[in-house]
C-alpha positions in Angstrom: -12.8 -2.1 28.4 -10.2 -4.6 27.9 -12.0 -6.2 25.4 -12.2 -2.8 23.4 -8.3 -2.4 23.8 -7.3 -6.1 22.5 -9.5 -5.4 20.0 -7.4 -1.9 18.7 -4.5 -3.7 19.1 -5.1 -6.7 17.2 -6.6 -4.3 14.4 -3.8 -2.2 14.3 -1.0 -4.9 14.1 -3.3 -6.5 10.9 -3.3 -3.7 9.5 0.1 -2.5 9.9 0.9 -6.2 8.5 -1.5 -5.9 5.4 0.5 -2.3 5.0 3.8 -3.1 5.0 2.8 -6.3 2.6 1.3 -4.1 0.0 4.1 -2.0 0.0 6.2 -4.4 -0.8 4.2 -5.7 -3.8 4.1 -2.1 -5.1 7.8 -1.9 -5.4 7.9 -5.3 -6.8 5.2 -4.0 -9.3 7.3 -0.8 -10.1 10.2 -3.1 -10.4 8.7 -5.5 -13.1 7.7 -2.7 -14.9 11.4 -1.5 -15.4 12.1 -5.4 -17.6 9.2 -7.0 -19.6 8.3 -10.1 -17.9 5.9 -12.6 -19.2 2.1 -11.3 -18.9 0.7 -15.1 -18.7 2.8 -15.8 -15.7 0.5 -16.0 -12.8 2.6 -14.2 -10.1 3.2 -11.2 -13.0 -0.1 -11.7 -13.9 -1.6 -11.4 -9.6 0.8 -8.3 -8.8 -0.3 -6.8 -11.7 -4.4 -7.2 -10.5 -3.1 -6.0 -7.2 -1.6 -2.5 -8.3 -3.0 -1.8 -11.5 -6.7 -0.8 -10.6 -4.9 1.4 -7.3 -2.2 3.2 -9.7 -5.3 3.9 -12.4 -6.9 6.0 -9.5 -4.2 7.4 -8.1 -3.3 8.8 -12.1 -6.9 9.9 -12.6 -7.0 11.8 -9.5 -3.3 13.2 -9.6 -3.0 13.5 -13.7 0.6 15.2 -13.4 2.2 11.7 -11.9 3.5 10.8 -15.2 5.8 13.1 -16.2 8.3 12.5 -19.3 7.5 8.8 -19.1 8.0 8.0 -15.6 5.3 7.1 -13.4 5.4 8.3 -10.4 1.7 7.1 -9.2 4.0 4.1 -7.1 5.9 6.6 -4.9 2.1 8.8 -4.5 1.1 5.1 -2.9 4.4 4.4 -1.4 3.9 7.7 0.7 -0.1 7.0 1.1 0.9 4.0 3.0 3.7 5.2 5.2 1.4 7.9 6.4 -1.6 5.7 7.2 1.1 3.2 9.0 2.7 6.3 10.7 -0.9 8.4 11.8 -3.7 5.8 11.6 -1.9 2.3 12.9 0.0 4.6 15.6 -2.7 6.2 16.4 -4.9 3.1 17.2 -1.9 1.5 18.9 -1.7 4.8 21.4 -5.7 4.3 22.0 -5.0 1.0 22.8 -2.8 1.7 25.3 -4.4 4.4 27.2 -7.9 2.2 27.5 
């Protein structure tokens, strides 16, 4: 059963990891979109693959995030991600510990 409980652990610190470093290239993204940095740079060009196709879904599912030209799809995911850290990676953290 230990085996099991490593496992959840090990999961749910990944996962918290890949989390916290998403987040941080969504407000790097939101940031760069404030200035208009070169689209052939390659890290531009990377965080821009990396949020792009996640804040076109997030705008086709909740239409009303761009209001009066300001997109507010980066806080929707901003938020999605604090609530999977603070239910889903506690939560498999807590089953860890009680296995």
């Amino acid at each position: 059963m230990f085996v099991v409980a490593n496992f959840l652990q090990a999961f749910a610190g990944i996962l918290d990891t890949v989390l916290t470093l998403y987040f941080w290239v969504i407000i790097v993204s939101a940031v760069l979109s404030w200035v208009n940095p070169d689209p052939y740079n390659p890290i531009v060009r990377i965080i821009y693959n990396l949020t792009q196709p996640v804040f076109m879904r997030v705008r086709r599912w909740l239409p009303f995030t761009y209001l009066s030209g300001i997109d507010f799809s980066p806080v929707v995911i901003l938020l999605a991600i604090q609530f999977v850290k603070m239910f889903v990676v506690r939560t498999l953290y807590q089953v860890a510990m009680t296995m």
